[in-house]
N, C-alpha and C positions, 0 to 999 in steps of 0.2 A: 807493622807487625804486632806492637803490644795492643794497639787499639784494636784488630780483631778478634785477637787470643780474648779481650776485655769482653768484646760482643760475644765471643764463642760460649764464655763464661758466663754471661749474661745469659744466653739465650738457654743455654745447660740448665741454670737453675730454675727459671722462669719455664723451663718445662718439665722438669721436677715438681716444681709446685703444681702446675694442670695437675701431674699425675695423682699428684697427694690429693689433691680437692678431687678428682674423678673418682677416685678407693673412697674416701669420704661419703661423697655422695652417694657413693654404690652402697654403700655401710646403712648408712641411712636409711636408703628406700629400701634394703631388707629389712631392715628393724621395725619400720614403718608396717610393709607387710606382713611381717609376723605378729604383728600385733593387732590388726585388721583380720589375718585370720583369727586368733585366739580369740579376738570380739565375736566374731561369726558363730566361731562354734559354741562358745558360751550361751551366744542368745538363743538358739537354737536348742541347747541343752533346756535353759531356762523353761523356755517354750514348752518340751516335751514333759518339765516336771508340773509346768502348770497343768498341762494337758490331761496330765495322770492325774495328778488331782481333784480335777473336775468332776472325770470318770467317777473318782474312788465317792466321791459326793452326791453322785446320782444316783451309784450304787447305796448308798448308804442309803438314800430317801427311798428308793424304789424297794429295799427291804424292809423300815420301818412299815411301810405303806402296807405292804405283803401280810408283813407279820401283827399290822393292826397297833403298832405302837404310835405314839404322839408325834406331832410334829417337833415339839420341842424336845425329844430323844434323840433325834435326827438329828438336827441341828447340833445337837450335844457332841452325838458320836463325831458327825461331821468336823465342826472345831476341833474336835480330837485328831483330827484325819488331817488337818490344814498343817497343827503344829509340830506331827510330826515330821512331816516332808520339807 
């Protein structure tokens, strides 16, 4: 009788524990996740500030060019255009 009450106890805690390490893990591979997304959209973000910027630097050239200014105005405005973004 005490020897299965012993195993009963045994097997109790010993599935307890699964339980604790399966929350765990679940913990985890959320945390994991959510930070796989938060990577995603940042690059993505990145990405579109790059994008704009690019933009805003053609623009720039493509007025210079219009307006008959130097190359090296362009370029001026431009670096201007990079450091603020």
């Amino acid at each position: 009788m005490r020897a299965a009450q012993a195993a009963s106890h045994g097997i109790d805690g010993m599935t307890a524990s699964m339980i604790k390490g399966a929350a765990a893990g679940h913990l985890l591979a959320e945390a994991i996740h959510k930070a796989i997304e938060w990577a995603k959209e940042w690059a993505i973000e990145a990405a579109k500030e790059a994008a704009h910027t690019e933009r805003a630097a053609v623009v720039a050239r493509s007025l210079a060019k219009a307006h008959g200014d130097g190359a090296a105005a362009a370029e001026k405005a431009i670096e201007a255009i990079k450091h603020v973004g």
